[in-house]
C-alpha positions as CSV (number, residue, x, y, z in Angstrom):
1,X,107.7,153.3,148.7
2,X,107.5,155.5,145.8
3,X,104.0,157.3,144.6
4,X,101.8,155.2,142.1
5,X,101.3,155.8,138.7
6,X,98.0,157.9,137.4
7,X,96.6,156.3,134.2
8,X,97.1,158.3,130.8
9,X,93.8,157.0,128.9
10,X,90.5,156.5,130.4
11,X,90.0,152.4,129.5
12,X,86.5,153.2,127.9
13,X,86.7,155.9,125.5
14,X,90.5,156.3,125.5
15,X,90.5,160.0,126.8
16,X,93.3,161.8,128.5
17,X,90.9,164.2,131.1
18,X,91.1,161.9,134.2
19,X,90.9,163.3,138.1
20,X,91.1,161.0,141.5
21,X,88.1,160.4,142.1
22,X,86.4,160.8,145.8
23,X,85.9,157.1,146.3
24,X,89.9,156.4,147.3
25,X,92.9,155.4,146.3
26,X,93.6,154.0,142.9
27,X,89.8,155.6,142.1
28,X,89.6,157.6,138.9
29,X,86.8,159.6,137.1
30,X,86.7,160.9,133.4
31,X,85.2,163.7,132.4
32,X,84.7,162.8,128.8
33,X,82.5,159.8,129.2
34,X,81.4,160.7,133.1
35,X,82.7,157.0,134.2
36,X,85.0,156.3,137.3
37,X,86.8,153.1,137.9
38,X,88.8,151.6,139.8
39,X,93.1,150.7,139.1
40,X,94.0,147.7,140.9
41,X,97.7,146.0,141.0
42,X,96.5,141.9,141.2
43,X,100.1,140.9,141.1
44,X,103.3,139.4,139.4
45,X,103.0,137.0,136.5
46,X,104.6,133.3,137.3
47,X,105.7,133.3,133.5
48,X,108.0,136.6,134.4
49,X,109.8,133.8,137.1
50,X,109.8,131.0,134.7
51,X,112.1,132.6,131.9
52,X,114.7,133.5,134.5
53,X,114.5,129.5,135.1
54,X,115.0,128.8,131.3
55,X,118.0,130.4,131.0
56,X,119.5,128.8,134.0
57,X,119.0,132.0,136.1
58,X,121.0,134.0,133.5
59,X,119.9,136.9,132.4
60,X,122.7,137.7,130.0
């Protein structure tokens, strides 16, 4: 499995000076606004399945 993404903005104030934060994985701080959160995948969209369905299965 490949290595996750870091996120470029913080989702507050929109700045770029992010670090992990100590709390875990997917756990983020920012500096500018001295908030941490939390990045969570929740899963994949039924919608993205239902267009393949539309067109038959084809995607061309």
């Amino acid at each position: 499995m490949s290595e996750r993404a870091a996120p470029f903005h913080c989702p507050y104030c929109g700045d770029e000076d992010l670090r992990p934060h100590e709390a875990g994985h997917g756990a983020w701080e920012c500096a500018a606004c001295n908030r941490a959160f939390q990045l969570k995948f929740l899963g994949l969209l039924a919608r993205g399945l239902q267009r393949a369905q539309d067109n038959g299965g084809d995607d061309t």
